[in-house]
C-alpha positions as CSV (number, residue, x, y, z in Angstrom):
1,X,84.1,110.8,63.3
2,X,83.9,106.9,62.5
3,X,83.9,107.8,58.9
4,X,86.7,110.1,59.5
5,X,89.0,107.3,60.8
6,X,88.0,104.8,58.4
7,X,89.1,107.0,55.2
8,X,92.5,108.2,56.8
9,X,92.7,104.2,57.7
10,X,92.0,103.0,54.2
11,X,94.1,105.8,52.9
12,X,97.1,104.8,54.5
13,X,96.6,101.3,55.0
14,X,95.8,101.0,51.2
15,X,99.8,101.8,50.9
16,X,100.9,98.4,52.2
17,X,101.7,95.2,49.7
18,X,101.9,97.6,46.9
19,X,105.5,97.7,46.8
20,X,107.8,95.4,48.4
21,X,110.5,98.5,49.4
22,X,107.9,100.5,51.2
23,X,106.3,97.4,52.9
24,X,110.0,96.2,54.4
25,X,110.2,99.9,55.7
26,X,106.7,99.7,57.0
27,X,107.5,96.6,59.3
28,X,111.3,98.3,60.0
29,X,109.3,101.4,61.1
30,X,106.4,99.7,63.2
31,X,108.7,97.0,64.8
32,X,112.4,97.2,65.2
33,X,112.4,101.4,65.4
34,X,111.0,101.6,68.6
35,X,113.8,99.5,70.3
36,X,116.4,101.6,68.3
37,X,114.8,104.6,69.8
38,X,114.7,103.6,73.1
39,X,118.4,102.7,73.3
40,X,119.1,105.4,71.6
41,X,117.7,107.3,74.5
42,X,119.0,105.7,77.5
43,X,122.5,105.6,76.0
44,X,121.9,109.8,74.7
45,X,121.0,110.4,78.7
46,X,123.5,108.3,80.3
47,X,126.6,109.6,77.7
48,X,125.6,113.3,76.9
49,X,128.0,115.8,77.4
50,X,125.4,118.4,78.9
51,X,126.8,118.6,82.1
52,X,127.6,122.6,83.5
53,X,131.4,122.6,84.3
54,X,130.9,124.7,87.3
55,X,128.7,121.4,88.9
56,X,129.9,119.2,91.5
57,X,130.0,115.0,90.1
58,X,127.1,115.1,93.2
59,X,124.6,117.8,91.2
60,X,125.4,116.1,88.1
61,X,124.7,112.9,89.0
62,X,121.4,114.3,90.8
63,X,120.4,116.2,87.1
64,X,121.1,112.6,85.4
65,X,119.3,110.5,88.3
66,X,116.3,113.2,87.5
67,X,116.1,113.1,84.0
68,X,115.9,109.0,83.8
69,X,113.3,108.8,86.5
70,X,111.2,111.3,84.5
71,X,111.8,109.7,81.6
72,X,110.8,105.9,83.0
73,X,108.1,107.0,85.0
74,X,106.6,109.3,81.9
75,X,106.8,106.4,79.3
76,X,105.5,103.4,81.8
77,X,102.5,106.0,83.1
78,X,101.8,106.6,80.0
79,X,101.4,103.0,78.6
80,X,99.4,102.5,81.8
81,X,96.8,104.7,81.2
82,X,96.5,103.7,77.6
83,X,96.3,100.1,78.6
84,X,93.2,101.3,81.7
85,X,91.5,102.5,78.9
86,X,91.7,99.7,76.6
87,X,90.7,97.1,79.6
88,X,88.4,99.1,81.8
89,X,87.0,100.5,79.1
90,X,86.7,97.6,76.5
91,X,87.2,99.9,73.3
92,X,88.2,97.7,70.4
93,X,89.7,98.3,67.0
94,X,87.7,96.3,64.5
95,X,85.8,98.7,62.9
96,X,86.3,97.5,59.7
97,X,86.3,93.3,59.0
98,X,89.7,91.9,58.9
99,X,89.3,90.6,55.4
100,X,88.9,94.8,54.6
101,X,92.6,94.9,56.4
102,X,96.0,94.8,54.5
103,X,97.6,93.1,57.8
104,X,101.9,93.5,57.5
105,X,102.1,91.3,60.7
106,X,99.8,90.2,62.6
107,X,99.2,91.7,66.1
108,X,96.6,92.3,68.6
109,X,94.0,94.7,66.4
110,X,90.8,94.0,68.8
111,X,92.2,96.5,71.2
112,X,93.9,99.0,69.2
113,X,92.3,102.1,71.3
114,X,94.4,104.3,72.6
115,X,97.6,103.1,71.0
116,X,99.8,102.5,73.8
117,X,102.6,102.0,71.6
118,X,101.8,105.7,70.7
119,X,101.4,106.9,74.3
120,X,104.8,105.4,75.7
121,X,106.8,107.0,72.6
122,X,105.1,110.3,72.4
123,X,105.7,110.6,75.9
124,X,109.0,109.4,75.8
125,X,109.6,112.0,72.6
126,X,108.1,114.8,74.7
127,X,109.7,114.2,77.9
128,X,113.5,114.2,76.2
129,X,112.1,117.3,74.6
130,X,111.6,119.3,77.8
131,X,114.9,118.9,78.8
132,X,117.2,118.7,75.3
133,X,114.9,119.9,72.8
134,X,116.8,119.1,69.5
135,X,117.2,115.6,70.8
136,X,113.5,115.4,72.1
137,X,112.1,116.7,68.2
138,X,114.2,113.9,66.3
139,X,112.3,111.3,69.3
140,X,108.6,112.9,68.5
141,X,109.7,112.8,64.9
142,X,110.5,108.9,64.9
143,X,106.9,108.5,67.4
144,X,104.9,110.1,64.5
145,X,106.8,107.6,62.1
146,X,106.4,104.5,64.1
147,X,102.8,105.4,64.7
148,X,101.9,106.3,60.8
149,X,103.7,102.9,59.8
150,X,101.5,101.1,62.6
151,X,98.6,102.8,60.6
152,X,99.5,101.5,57.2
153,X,101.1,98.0,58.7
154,X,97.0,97.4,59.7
155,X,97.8,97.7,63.0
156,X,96.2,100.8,64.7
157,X,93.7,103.2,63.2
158,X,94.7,106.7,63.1
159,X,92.2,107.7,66.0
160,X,94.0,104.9,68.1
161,X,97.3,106.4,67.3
162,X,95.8,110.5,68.1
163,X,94.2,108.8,71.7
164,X,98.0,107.5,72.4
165,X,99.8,110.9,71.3
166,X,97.1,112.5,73.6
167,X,97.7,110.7,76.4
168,X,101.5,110.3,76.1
169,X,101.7,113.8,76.0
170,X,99.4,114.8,78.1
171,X,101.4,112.2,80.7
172,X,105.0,114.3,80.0
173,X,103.6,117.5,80.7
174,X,101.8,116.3,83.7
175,X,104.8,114.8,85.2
176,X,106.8,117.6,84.2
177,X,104.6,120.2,86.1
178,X,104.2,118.1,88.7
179,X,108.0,117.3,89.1
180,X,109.2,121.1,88.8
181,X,106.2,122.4,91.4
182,X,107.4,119.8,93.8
183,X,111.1,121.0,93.2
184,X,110.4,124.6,94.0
């Protein structure tokens, strides 16, 4: 599997500082996306017209109160686990030698595994998903994006980036079962 993860990495990562256009979307992708995303978010469930007309203000307020507590406690659980992992655990990134490594940026790579950038946004994609799912599949789309530029950008390795989708969605549907069993 080490093999595995070092081809896709080299692969990928062999992309950056070949062209100039391609690296600045790399760092736009891996860096300043995420922050777009997550306003994006807040502001899509704070302003979204989704409300049933035949609701009291009191229910809708209730299905809004809901869906950002889901949506908090998924992302931050999420990032959680992932960062247990990489502490309790002690997994590190360096597989390869840094002077192997087209570095965009520099960032933490000794503890790349799981990615918890990748856990907080997949669970943040998956949880919008379960409850507005065109929304949720452009926020899953943008989480495969970040993550994949994080790949090239020499950031994470594309196993770190799998461990963090797995546990980020694996988080949202978790919390999601848990939330609507406890509600019945």
């Amino acid at each position: 599997m080490t093999d595995l993860n070092i081809k896709i990495f080299q692969f990928l990562n062999g992309l950056a500082f070949n062209d100039a256009w391609l690296d600045n979307m790399v760092i736009f992708l891996s860096m300043s996306l995420g922050t777009i995303v997550v306003l994006f978010v807040l502001l899509f469930i704070f302003f979204h017209k989704n409300w049933h007309e035949n609701e009291t203000t009191i229910i809708q307020v209730k299905t809004w109160m809901k869906e950002i507590s889901i949506l908090i406690l998924t992302a931050l659980l999420a990032w959680f686990i992932a960062w247990i992992f990489r502490n309790v655990f002690h997994t590190t990134g360096s597989i390869l030698d840094k002077s192997q490594i087209n570095i965009l940026y520099e960032n933490n790579i000794n503890d790349s595994f799981p990615s918890g950038f990748a856990a907080f946004f997949s669970a943040v994609g998956l949880s919008v998903y379960l409850y507005h799912r065109q929304v949720g599949k452009v926020i899953l789309l943008c989480a495969l994006l970040m993550a994949t530029a994080r790949v090239i950008a020499g950031i994470n390795f594309p196993f770190d980036v799998i461990g963090g989708f797995a546990i980020g969605i694996g988080t949202a549907y978790t919390v999601d079962y848990l939330i609507k069993k406890r509600l019945k």
